[in-house]
C-alpha positions in Angstrom: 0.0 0.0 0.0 1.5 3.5 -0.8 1.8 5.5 2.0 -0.2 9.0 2.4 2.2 11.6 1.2 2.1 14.6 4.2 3.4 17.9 3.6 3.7 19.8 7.0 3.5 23.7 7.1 5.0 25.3 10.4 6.8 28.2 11.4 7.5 27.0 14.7 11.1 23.9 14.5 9.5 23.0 17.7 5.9 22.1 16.0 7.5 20.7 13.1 9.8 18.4 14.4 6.7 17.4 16.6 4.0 16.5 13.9 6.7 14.8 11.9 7.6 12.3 14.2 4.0 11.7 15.2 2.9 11.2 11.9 6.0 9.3 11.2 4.8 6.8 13.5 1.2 6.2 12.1 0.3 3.9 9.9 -0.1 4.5 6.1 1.5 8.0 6.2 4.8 9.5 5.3 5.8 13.0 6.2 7.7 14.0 2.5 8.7 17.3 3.4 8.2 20.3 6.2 7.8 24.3 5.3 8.6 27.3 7.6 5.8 29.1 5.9 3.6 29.2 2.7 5.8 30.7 0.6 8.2 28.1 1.0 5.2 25.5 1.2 4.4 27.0 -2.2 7.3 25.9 -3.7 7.7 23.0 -2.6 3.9 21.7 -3.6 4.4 20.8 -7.3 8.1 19.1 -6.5 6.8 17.0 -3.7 3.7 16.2 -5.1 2.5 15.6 -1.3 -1.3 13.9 -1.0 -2.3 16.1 1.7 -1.0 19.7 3.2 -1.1 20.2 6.9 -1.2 24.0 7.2 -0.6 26.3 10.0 -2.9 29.5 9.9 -0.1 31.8 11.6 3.3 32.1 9.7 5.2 35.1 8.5 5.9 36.2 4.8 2.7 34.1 4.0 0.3 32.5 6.1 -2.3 29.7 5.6 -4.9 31.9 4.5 -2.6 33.4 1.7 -1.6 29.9 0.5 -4.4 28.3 0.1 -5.6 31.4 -1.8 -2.7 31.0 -4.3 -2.9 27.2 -4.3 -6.3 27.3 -5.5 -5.8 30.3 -8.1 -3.3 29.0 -9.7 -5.6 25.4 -9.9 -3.9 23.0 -7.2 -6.7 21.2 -5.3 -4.2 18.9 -3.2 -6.3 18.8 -0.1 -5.4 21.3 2.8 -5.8 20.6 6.7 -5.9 23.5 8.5 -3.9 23.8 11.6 -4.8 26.4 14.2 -4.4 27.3 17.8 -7.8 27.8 20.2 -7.7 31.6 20.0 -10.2 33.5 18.6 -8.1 34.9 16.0 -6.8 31.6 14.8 -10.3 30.1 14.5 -11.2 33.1 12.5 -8.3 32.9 9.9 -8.9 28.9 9.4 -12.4 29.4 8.7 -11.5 32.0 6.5 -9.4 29.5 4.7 -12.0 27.1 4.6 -14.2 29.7 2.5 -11.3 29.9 0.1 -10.9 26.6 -0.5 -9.3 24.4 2.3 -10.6 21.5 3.4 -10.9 21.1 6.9 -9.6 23.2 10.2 -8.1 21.4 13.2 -6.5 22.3 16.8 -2.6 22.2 17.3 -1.5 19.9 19.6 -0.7 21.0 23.3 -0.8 19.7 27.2 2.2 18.0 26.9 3.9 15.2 25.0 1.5 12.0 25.6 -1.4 14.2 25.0 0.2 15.8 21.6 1.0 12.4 20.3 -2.6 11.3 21.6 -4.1 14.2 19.3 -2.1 13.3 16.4 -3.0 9.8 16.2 -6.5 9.8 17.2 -7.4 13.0 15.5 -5.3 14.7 13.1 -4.1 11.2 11.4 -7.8 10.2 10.8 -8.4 13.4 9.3 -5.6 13.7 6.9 -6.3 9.9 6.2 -9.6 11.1 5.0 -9.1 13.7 2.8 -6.4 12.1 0.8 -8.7 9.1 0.2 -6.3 6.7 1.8 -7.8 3.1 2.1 -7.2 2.9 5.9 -10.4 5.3 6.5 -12.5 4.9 2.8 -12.6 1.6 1.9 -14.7 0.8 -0.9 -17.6 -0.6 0.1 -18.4 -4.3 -0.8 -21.4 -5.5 -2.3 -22.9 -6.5 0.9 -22.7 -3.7 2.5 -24.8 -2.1 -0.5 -27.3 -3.7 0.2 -29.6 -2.2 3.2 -29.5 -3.7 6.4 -32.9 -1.9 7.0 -35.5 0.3 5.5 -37.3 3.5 7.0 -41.3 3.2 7.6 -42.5 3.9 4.2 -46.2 2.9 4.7 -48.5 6.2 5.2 -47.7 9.2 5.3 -44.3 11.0 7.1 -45.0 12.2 10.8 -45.4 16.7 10.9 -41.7 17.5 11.8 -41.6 19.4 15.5 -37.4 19.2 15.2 -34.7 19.3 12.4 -31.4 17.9 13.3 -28.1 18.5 10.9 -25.2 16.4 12.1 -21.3 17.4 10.0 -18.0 16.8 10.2 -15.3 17.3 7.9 -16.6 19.7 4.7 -19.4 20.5 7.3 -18.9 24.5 7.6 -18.8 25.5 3.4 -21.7 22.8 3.3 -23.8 24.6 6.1 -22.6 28.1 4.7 -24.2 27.0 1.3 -27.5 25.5 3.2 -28.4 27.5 6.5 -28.8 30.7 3.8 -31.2 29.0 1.6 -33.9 28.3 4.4 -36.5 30.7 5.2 -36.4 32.8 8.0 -40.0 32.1 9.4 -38.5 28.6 9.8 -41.5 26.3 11.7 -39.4 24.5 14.0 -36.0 24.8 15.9 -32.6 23.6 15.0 -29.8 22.0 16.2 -26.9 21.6 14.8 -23.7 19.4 15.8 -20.2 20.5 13.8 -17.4 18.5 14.6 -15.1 21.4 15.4 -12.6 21.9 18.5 -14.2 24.9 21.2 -14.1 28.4 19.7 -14.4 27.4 16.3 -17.8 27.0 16.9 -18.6 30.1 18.3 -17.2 31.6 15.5 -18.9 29.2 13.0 -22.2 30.3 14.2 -21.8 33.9 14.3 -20.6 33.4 10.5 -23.7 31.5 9.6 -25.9 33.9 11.1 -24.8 36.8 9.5 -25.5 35.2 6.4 -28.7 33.4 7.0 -32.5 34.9 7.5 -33.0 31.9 10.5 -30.8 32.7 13.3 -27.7 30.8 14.2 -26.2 31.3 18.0 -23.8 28.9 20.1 -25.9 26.8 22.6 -25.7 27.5 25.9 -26.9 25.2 28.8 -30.7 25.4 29.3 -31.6 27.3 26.2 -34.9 27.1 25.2 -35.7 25.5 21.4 -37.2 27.7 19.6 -39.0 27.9 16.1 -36.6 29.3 13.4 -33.3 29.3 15.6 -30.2 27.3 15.3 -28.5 26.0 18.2 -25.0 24.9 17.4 -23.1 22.6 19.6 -19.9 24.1 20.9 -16.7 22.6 20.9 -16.2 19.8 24.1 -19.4 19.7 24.9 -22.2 17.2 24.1 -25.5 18.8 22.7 -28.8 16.6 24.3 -32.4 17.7 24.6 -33.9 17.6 27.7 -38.3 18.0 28.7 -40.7 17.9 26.7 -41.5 18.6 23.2 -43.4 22.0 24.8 -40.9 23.2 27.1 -37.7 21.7 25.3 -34.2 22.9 26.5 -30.3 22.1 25.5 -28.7 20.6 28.4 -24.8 20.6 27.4 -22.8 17.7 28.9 -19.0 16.2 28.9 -19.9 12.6 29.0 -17.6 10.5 27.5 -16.8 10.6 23.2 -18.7 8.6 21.5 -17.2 7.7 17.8 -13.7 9.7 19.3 -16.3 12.6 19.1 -17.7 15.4 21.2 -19.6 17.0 20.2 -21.4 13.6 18.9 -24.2 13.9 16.1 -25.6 10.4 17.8 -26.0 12.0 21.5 -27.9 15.0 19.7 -29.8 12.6 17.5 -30.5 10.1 20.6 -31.8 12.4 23.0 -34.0 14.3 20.3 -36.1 11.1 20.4 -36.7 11.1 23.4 -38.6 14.8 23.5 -40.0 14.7 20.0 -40.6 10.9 19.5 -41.4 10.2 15.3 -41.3 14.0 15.3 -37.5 14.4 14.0 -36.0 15.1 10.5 -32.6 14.2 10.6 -30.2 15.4 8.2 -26.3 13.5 8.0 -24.4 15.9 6.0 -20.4 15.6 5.0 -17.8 14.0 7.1 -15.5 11.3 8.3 -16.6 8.1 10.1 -19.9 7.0 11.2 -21.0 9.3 13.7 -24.9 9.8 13.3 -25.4 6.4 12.1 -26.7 5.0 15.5 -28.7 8.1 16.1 -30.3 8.2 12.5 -31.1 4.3 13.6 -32.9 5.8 16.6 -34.9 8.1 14.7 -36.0 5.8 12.4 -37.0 3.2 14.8 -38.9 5.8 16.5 -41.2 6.4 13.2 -38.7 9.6 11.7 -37.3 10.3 9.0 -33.4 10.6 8.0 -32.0 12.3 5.2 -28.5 12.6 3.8 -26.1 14.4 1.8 -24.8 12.6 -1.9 -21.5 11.7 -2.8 -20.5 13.9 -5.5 -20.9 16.8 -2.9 -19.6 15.3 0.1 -16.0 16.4 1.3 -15.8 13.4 2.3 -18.5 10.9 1.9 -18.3 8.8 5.7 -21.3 9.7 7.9 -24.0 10.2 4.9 -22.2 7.2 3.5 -22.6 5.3 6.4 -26.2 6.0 7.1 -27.4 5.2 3.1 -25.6 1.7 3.0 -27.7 0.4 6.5 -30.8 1.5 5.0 -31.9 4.6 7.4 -31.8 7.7 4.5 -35.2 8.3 3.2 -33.8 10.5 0.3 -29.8 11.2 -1.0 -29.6 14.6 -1.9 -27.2 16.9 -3.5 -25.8 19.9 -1.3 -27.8 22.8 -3.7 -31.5 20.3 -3.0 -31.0 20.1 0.7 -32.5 23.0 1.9 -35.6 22.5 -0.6 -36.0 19.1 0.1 -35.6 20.3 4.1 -38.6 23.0 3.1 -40.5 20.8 1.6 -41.0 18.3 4.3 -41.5 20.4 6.6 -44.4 22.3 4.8 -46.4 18.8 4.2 -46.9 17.6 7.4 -48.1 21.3 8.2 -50.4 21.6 5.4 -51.7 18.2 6.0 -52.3 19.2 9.1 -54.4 22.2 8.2 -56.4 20.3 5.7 -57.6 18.1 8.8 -58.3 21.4 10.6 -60.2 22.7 7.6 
């Protein structure tokens, strides 16, 4: 097997040296080369030829942001990881970066040397595994698992949705920039949203999206109320659950353990949404890594709601939709641009349905 061809981007020898050897040591990846900053890194792309560039967001002469500009003007789509510290300023340029064309945006390392190598491995190795396509986290799927392990309720007609649930990971923010502006702003029922992003990115993330959507889009905070046409996002390290019932429903944020090396987890979120709404629940598995959501769309479903998911073509990377279309839970594959019409649309027939009974 070839190994996954790393190009690391630091300023810092300290931070170099560091990722290298981490990296180093995983399997199915090489470190071919290191840059002190994105000029250099610029340079260095077309004779490398690396699968995947690990960027740091903070360098002098050129930073990440600058870099991946160029890269992408001048028609390079190698696949950029962003690399940031937790500051506010950080998680502002990588998400920046993300709008002009990078890839994903993770945390640096720190607390010490176990916990670094720790990160490395279980975090930033998985995610660099990812977007190069290497075999060790996107195998092709066989032709059993094409087939369905199990089918949504398709007899009668689709319970009124009281909840929408999206559930991302990596691609996640440019996909919920392109959706969370195309929904209406007198949105019938409340959102929440899990982003698998470290703390402070998400804050960030959401006051982003909300400037540029009619809905509103805020960082939960324990014991807010659900509310129709408001997005609740997640934050960073903390679970997002739903606790009372569907008439007084509230967030309660929690640091139980991960679940899928996760937390925030799209299968808490999903899990504890059934039991406030019941049937009630349009799920929606969007972009990402892994299988996170897949266990929670099964708990939606078995509960009498529905599950939707995002196609392949404009997945980032096609994991968690994949995932949740091969076991049979996705009542509809959509491309990125029909999401939020398909979204609108089931949301106004349960309501006109509902009216039509009245009437």
């Amino acid at each position: 097997m070839t190994p996954l061809r790393v190009l690391v981007v630091d300023d810092s020898v300290t931070i170099r040296r560091l990722v290298s050897k981490g990296l180093d040591e995983q399997a199915g990846i090489e470190v071919v080369g290191t840059a002190s900053n994105g000029r250099l890194a610029l340079m260095k792309v077309p004779l490398l030829r690396p699968d995947v560039i690990l960027m740091d967001v903070d360098m002098p002469e050129m930073n990440g942001l600058e870099a991946v500009t160029e890269l992408r003007r001048v028609g390079d789509e190698t696949p950029v990881l962003m690399f940031s510290a937790l500051t506010q300023s950080g998680a502002k340029v990588a998400l920046d970066a993300l709008a002009r064309g990078a890839n994903d945006c993770l945390a640096k390392p720190s607390g010490g040397l176990d916990k670094s190598m720790a990160h490395l491995r279980d975090v930033v190795a998985p995610a660099l595994r990812a977007l190069g396509g290497s075999p060790l986290s996107v195998a092709p799927p066989s032709r059993a698992s094409q087939k369905p392990t199990r089918r949504p309720p398709s007899s009668g007609p689709a319970p009124r949705v009281d909840a929408l649930l999206l559930g991302s990971s990596t691609g996640g923010p440019n996909a919920l920039a392109d959706l969370l502006p195309r929904l209406p702003g007198d949105l019938p029922v409340p959102v929440l949203l899990t982003q698998h992003m470290p703390p402070v990115f998400t804050g960030i993330l959401a006051q982003r999206l909300d400037a540029r959507s009619e809905v509103s889009v805020a960082e939960a905070q324990d014991g807010d109320a659900l509310r129709p046409g408001q997005v609740l996002v997640a934050p960073g390290d903390f679970h997002l659950e739903v606790k009372g019932d569907r008439e007084a429903a509230r967030v309660r944020l929690t640091q139980a353990p991960k679940e899928n090396s996760c937390r925030p987890a799209v299968d808490v979120m999903f899990r504890s949404a059934v039991r406030c709404f019941g049937p009630n629940i349009l799920g929606v598995v969007m972009t990402g890594m892994g299988r996170d959501g897949t266990r929670g769309a099964e708990a939606i479903v078995e509960a009498g709601g529905r599950v939707v998911t995002q196609d392949e073509a404009t997945s980032v990377v096609y994991g968690m939709p994949r995932h949740v279309a091969e076991a049979g839970l996705s009542d509809g594959v959509h491309p990125l641009g029909d999401l939020a019409d398909a979204i609108v649309r089931r949301l106004a027939h349960g309501r006109r349905a509902a009216r039509g009974r009245v009437a």
